[in-house]
C-alpha positions as CSV (number, residue, x, y, z in Angstrom):
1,X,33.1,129.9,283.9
2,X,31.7,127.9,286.7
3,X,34.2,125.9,289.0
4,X,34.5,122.0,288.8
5,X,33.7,122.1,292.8
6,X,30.3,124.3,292.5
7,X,29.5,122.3,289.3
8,X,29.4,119.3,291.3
9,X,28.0,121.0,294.1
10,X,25.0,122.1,291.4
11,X,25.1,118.1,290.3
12,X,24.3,117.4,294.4
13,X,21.6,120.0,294.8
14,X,19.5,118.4,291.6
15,X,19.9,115.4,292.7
16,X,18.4,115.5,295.8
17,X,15.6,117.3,293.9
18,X,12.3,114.4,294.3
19,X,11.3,112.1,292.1
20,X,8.1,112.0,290.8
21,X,6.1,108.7,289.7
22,X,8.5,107.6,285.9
23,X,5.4,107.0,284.1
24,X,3.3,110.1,283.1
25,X,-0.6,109.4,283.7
26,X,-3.0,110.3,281.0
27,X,-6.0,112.1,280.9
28,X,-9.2,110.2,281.4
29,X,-10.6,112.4,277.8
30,X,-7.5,112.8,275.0
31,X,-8.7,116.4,273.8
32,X,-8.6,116.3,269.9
33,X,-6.2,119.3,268.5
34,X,-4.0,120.9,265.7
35,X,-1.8,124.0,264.8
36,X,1.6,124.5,263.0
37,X,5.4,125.2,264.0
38,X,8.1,126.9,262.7
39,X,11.7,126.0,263.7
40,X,14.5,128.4,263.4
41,X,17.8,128.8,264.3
42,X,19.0,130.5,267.0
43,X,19.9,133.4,265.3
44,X,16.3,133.5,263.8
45,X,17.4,131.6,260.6
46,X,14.1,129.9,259.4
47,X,14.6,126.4,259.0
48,X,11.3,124.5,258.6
49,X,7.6,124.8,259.3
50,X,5.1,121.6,259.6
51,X,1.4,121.4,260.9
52,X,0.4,119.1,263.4
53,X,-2.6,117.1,264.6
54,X,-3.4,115.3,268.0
55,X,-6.3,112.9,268.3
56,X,-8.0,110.6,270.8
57,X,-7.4,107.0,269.3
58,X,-8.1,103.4,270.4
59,X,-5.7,100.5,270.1
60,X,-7.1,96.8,271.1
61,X,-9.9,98.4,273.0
62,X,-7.2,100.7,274.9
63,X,-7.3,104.5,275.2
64,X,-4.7,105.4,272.6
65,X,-3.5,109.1,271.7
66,X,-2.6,109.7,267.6
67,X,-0.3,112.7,266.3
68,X,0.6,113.4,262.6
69,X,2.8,115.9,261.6
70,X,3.4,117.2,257.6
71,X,6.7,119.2,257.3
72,X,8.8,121.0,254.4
73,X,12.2,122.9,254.6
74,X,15.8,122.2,256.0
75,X,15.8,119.4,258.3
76,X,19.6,117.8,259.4
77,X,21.2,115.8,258.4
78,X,19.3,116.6,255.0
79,X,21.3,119.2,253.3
80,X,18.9,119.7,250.6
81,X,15.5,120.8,251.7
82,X,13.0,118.4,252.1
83,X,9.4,117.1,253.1
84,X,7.5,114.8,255.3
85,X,5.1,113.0,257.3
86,X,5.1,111.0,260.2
87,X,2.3,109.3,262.2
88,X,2.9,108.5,266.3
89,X,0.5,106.6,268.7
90,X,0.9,106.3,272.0
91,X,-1.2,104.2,274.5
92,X,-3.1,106.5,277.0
93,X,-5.0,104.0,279.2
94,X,-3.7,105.0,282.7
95,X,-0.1,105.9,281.5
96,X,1.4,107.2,278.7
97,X,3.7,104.4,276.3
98,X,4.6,105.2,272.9
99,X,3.2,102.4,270.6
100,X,4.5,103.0,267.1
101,X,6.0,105.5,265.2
102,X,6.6,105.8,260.9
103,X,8.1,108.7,258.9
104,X,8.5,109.3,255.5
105,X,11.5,111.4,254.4
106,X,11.2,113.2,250.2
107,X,12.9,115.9,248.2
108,X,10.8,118.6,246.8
109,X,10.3,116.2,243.6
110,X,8.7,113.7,245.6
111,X,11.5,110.8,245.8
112,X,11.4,109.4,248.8
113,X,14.7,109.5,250.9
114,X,14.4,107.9,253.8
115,X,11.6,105.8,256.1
116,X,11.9,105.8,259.6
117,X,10.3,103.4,262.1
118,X,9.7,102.4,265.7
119,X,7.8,99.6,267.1
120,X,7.5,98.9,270.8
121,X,6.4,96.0,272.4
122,X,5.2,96.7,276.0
123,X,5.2,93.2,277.2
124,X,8.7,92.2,275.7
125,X,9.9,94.9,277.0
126,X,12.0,96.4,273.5
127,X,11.7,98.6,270.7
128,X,13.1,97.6,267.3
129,X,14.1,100.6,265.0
130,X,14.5,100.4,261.2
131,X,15.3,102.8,258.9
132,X,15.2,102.5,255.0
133,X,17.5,104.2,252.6
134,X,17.0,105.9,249.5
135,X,18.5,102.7,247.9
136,X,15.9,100.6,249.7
137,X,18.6,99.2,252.0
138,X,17.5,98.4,255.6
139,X,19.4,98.9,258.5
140,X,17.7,98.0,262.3
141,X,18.6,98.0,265.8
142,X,16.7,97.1,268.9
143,X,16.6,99.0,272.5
144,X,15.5,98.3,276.1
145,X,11.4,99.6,276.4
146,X,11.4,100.3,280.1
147,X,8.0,101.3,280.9
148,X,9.3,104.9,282.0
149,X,10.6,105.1,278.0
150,X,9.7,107.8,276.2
151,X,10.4,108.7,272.5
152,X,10.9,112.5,270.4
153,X,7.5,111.9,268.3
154,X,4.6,113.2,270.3
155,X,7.0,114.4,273.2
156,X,5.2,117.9,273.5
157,X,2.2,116.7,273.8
158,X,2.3,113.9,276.2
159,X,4.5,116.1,278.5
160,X,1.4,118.7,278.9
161,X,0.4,116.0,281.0
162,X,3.8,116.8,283.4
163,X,2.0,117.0,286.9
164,X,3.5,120.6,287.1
165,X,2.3,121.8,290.7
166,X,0.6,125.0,291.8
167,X,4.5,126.5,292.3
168,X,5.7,125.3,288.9
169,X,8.5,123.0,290.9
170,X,6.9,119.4,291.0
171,X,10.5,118.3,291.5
172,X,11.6,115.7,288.5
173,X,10.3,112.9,286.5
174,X,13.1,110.2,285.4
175,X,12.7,108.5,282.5
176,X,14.7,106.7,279.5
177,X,14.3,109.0,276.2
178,X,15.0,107.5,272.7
179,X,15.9,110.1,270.2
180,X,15.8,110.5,266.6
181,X,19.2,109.3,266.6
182,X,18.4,107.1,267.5
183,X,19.9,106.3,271.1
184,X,18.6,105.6,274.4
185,X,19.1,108.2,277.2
186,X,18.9,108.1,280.8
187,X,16.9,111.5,281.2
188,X,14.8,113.6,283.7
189,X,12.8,115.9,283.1
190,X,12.9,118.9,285.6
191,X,10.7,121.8,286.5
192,X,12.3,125.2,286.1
193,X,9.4,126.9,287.6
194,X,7.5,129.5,285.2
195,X,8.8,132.4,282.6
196,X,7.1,134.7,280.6
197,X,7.3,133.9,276.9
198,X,6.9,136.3,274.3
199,X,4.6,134.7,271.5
200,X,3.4,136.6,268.0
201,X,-0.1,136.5,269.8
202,X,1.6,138.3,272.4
203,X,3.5,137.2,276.0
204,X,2.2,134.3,277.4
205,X,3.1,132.8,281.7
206,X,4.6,129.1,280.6
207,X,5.8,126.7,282.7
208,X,9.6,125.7,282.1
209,X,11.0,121.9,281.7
210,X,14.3,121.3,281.1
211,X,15.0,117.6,280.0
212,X,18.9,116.6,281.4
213,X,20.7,113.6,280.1
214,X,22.9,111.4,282.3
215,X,26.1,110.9,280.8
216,X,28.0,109.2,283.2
217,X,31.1,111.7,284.1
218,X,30.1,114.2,281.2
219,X,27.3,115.0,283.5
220,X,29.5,117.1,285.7
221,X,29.9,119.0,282.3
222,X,26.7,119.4,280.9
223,X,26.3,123.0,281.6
224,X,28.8,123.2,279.1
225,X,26.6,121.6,276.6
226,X,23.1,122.4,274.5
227,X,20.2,122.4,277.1
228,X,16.9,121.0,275.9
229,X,13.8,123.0,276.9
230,X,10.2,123.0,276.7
231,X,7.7,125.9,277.6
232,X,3.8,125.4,278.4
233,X,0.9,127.4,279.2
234,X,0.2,127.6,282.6
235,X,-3.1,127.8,282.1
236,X,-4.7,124.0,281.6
237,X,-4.5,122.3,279.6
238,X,-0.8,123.5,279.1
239,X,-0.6,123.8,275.8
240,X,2.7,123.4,274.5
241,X,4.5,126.9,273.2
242,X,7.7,126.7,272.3
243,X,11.3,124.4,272.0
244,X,15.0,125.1,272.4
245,X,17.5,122.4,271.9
246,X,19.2,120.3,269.1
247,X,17.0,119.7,266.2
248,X,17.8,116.1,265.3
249,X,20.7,115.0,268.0
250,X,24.1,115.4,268.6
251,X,26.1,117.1,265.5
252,X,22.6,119.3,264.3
253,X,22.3,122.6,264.6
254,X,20.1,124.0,267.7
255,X,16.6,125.5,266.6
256,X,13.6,127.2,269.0
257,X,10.5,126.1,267.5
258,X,7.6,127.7,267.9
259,X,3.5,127.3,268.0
260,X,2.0,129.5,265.4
């Protein structure tokens, strides 16, 4: 177990790590794409599968980027399995900004669950969540939309865009990440330089991010906790190859998931 005195020393050495620029720039062409994942436990327990689109898209006249994703299986804090979709655009003018996001939660019979939705407004600087219940009740709340924020929908694509350096250690990229949750985190997003990943089309050089939450105190203890990391090709345009972290937040199990 690592000491309090070199966990705080570890806390020192990735802070002075440097910043990069909060707001990732997009490409001047959004490349249109698909595939589909499977998340599984840790222990290789399958849990769900969903395919996946990405797709150049135009909002007011502005470069936009669109992703859709159609899932089935065991998703928390479901206990039955279930199915959805979900549809997430993001401005891509000069910078990346998630614009809006929906999801639709059924059973295997079709009954809809749960609807999930964010809406941010750039210029007012918030973003108003709503969710709906099976019962039809609504329940909202409203966050802070920096213009470093980020959000879970979309995530592995707009970080292909991560400006990761010819060494694979482009230092950090700070930024506020709202989860599923939902809750708002105070997050950067860190280069952990480049791993070979073993893929079912065989092994495959990926850069490594690792995205750390700061919690105040419990950041001295975070090596204690669940890490969240992402893997990408380093061959351009970095496509995104696999996840490790919590599926759906704090309390849910953690899954790798995996581009088929």
């Amino acid at each position: 177990m690592m000491s309090h005195t070199a966990a705080l020393l570890l806390g020192l050495m990735m802070a002075a790590a440097p910043l990069i620029a909060a707001q990732l720039k997009a490409p001047p062409v959004i490349p249109m794409d698909h595939g589909t994942v499977v998340a599984s436990t840790t222990n290789g327990a399958r849990r769900w599968s969903a395919n996946w689109t990405m797709e150049p898209w135009n909002v007011n006249g502005k470069n936009a980027v669109r992703f859709t994703e159609n899932g089935k299986g065991h998703y928390s804090p479901f206990t039955q399995e279930v199915q959805w979709n979900l549809e997430s655009v993001w401005l891509a003018d000069s910078s990346f900004f998630p614009l809006q996001f929906e999801k639709t939660i059924r059973d295997t019979q079709g009954h809809t669950l749960a609807i999930e939705k964010k809406n941010f407004d750039r210029a007012g600087r918030v973003v108003r969540f709503e969710k709906q219940n099976e019962k039809g009740s609504i329940e909202t709340s409203t966050y802070d939309a920096a213009p470093d924020i980020l959000t879970i929908e979309g995530i592995a694509g707009i970080l292909q865009n991560f400006p990761f350096g010819k060494s694979g250690n482009a230092g950090s990229l700070r930024a506020h990440l709202l989860s599923n949750e939902p809750k708002l985190y105070d997050v950067t997003i860190e280069s952990r330089g480049t791993e070979r990943v073993k893929t079912p089309h065989g092994d495959v050089n990926c850069y490594k991010l690792e995205v750390v939450p700061h919690l105040g105190l419990l950041n001295i203890f975070k090596i204690f906790t669940t890490k969240t990391l992402f893997w990408f090709r380093v061959e351009a345009p970095h496509d995104w190859v696999r996840f490790q972290g919590l599926e759906n937040g704090f309390g849910s199990p953690e899954i790798i998931m995996e581009a088929k």
